[in-house]
C-alpha positions in Angstrom: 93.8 112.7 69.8 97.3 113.7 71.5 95.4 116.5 73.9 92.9 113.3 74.7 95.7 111.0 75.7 98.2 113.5 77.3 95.0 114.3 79.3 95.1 110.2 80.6 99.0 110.2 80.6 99.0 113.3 83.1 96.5 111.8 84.8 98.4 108.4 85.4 101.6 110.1 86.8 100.1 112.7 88.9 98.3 109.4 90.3 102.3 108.9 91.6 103.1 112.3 92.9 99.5 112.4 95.2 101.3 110.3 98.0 101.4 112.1 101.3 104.7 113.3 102.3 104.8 110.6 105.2 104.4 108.0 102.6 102.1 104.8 102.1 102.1 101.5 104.7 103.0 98.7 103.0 99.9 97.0 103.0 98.6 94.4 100.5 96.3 97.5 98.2 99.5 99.3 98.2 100.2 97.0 95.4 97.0 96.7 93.6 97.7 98.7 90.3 101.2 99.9 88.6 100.1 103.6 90.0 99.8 102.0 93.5 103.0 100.5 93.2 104.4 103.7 91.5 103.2 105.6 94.6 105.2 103.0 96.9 108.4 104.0 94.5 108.4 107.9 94.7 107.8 107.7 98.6 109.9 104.8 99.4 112.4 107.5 100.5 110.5 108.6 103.4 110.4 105.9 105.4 112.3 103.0 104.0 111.1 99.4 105.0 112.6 96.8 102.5 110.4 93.9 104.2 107.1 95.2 101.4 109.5 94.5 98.6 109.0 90.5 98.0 105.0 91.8 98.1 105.3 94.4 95.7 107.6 92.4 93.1 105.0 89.5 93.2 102.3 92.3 92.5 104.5 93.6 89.6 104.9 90.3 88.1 100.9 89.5 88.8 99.9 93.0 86.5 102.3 92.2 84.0 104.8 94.7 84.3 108.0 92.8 83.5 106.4 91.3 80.6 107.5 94.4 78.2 111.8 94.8 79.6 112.4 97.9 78.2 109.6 99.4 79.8 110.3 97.9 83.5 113.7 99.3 83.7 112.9 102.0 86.8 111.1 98.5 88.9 114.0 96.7 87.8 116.5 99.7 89.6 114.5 100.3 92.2 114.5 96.2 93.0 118.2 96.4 92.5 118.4 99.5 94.9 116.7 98.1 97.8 118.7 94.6 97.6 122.0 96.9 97.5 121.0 99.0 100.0 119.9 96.0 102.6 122.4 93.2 102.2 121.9 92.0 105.5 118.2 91.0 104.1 118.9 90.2 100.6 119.1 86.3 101.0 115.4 87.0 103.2 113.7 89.6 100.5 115.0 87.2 97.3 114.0 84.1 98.5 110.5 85.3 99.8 110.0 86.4 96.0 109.8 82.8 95.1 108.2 81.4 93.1 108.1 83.7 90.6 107.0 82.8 87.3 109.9 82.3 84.8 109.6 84.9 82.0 109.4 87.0 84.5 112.7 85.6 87.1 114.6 88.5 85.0 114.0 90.9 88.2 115.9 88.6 90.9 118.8 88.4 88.3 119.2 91.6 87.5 118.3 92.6 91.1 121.2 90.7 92.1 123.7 91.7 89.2 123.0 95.9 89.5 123.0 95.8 93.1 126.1 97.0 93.9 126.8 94.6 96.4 130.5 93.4 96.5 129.8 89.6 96.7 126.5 89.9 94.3 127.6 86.8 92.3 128.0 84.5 95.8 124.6 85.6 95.7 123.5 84.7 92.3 125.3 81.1 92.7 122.7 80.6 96.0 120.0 81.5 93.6 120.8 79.8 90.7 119.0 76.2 91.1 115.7 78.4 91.3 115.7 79.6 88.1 117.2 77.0 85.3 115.0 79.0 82.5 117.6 81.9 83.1 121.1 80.0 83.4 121.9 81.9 80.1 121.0 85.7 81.6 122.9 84.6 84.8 125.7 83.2 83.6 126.4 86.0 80.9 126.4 88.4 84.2 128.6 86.3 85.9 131.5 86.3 83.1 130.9 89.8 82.0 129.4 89.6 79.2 126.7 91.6 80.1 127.5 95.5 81.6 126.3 95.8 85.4 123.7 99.1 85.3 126.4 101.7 86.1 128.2 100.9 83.1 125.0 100.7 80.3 125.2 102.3 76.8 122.4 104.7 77.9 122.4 105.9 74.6 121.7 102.6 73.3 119.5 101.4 76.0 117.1 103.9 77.2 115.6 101.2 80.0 119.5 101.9 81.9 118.2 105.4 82.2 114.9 104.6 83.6 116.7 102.0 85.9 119.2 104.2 87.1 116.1 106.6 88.5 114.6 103.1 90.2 117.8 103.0 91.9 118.3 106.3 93.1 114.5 106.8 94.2 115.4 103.4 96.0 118.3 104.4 97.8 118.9 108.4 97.4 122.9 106.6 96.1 125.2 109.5 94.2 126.1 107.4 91.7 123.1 106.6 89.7 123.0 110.8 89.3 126.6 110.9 88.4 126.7 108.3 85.9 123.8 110.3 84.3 125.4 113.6 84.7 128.3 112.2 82.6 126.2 112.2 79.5 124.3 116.0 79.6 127.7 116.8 77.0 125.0 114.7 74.7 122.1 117.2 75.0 123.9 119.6 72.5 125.5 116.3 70.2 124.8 117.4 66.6 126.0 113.7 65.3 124.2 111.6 66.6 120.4 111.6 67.5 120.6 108.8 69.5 122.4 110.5 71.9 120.8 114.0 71.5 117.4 112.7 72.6 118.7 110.7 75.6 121.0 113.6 76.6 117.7 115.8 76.5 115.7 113.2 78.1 118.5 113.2 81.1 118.7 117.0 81.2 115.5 117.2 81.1 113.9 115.1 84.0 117.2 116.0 86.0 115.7 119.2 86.2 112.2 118.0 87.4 113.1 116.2 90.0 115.4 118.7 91.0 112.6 121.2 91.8 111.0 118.7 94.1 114.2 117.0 95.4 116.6 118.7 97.9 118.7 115.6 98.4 119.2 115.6 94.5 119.7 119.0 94.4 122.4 119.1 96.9 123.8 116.2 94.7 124.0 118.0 91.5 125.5 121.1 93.6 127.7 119.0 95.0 128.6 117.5 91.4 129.0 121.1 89.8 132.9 121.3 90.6 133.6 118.2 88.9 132.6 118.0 85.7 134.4 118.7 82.4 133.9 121.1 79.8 131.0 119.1 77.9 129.0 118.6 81.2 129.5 121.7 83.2 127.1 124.0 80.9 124.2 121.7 80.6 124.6 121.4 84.5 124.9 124.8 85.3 121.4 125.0 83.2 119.8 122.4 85.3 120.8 123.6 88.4 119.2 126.9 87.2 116.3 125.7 85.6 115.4 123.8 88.9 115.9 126.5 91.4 114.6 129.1 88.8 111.4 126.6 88.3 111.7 127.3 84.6 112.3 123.7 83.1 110.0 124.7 80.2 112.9 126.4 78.8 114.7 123.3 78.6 111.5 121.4 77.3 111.7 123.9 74.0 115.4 124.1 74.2 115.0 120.0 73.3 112.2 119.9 71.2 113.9 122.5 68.7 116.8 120.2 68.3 115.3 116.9 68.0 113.0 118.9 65.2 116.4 120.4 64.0 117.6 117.0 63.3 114.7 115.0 62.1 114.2 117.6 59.2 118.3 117.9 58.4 119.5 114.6 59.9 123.0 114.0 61.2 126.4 113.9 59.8 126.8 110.4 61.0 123.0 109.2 60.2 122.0 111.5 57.5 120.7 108.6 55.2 118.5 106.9 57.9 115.0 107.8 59.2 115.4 108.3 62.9 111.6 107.9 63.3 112.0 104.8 61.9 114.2 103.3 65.0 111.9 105.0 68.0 112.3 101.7 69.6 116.1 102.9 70.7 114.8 106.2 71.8 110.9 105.9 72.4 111.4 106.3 76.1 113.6 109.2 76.1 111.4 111.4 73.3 108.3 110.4 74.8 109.7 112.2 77.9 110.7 114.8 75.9 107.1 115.3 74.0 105.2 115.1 76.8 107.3 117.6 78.8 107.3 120.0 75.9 102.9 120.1 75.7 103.7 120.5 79.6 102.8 117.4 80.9 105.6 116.2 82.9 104.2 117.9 86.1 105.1 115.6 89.2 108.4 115.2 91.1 108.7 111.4 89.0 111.0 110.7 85.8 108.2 110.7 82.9 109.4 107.5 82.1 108.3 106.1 85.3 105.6 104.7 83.4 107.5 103.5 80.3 104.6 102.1 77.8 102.9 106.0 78.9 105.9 107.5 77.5 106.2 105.1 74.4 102.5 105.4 73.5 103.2 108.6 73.8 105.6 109.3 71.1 103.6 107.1 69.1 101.1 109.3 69.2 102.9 112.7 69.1 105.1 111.6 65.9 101.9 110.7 64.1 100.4 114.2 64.8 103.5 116.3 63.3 
């Protein structure tokens, strides 16, 4: 059963790496399937042309894909990303997503409040009238109460690490990298599984991406000189790993201590089941268990297709 669906996982994310290097027209059938739109992501890069982006959202919200949040989080960075990097346009591309149906208006808040734009919330008070079913979400991002995405609990939130990929394959920005480079001190954490798995899942598809990616190469290079004591090691080993192309060291490196803890537990969580909370961590382990039977293959995060990388682990945790 886990070979069988590994088999269709791979098969869905290599579907995203096939792009040609001069990447897709935005035409309509760009946008006809999540791995369409997945192609669109990974290649944005190329050739960047924000004008597609009220298109593709519409197409996103027509398959469904905001209907499960903590699987969306790379659309709902990469929306974010373009908006940031295009704030001549913004007013243009967020009003041409209207309408948009309301359980799914979460991707022109948050669009708005991660963009990084210095007058976002002038922005969201132009918008506001158009969505009255989220005057709760917007007005908890206007006073604070809710973090913007470079300051997310990503050990709490694995969707922040997924949309902190969206907006770095949206805008080739530093900071999504650096903010994730802070937490590889958490790939060796022997407290707290939480944040060993996401550290992992970090370290892990840094790596990747890094092997296809000179931009984020030269960015984790660049970062190298900068970093504390937790974070320079588990750097130093992704910088290797990527220009060495052995990341399957760092697939069994993770594996062995998620397996560590799950059998011993943790000094802060020794009484409670880890794999009884995957929904906290499903996104990053999934990444982790795939990558580890070698399946993370193309120059996307795994989690690029979240519910892949969920069903994933579902699957892989009822095998051991």
């Amino acid at each position: 059963m886990l070979r069988a669906f590994l088999v269709f996982a791979l098969a869905v994310v290599t579907a995203a790496g096939s792009v040609s290097a001069a990447g897709p027209k935005a035409k309509r059938d760009v946008f006809a399937s999540p791995e369409a739109i997945q192609h669109w992501i990974k290649n944005y890069r190329t050739a960047p042309d924000p004008m597609p982006l009220p298109t593709a959202v519409k197409a996103m919200s027509r398959l469904g894909i905001f209907r499960e949040v903590d699987n969306a989080g790379i659309y709902f960075g990469f929306v974010a990303g373009v908006i940031g990097a295009n704030p001549q346009l913004a007013d243009k591309l967020l009003g041409e997503m209207f309408p948009v149906p309301p359980e799914d208006q979460i991707v022109v808040v948050r669009a708005i409040a991660w963009s990084g734009l210095p007058e976002w919330k002038a922005l969201m008070g132009r918008f506001v009238e158009r969505m009255p079913a989220r005057r709760v979400l917007i007005e908890r991002h206007m006073y604070g109460k809710l973090p913007g995405l470079m300051a997310l609990p990503l050990d709490e939130n694995p969707a922040g690490i997924d949309a902190l990929w969206g907006y770095y394959y949206a805008t080739g920005a530093p900071e999504p990298i650096r903010r994730l480079i802070s937490t590889l001190g958490w790939s060796t954490d022997e407290k707290d599984v939480d944040k060993l798995t996401a550290g992992n899942m970090i370290k892990l598809t840094l790596g990747i991406n890094a092997t296809r990616d000179l931009e984020l190469m030269t960015i984790l290079k660049r970062e190298a000189i900068h970093q504390t004591k937790a974070t320079a090691r588990p750097l130093a080993d992704v910088i290797e790993a990527a220009e060495t192309y052995e990341t399957a060291k760092m697939r069994k490196q993770a594996l062995a201590a998620i397996g560590e803890l799950r059998q011993k537990g943790s000094s802060t969580k020794r009484n409670v089941s880890f794999w009884g909370q995957v929904g906290t961590t499903a996104l990053a382990l999934g990444c982790v268990a795939a990558g580890a039977l070698g399946q993370v293959q193309v120059g996307l995060p795994c989690i690029i297709g979240g519910a892949t990388a969920s069903a994933a682990l579902k699957v892989y945790t009822l095998e051991k």
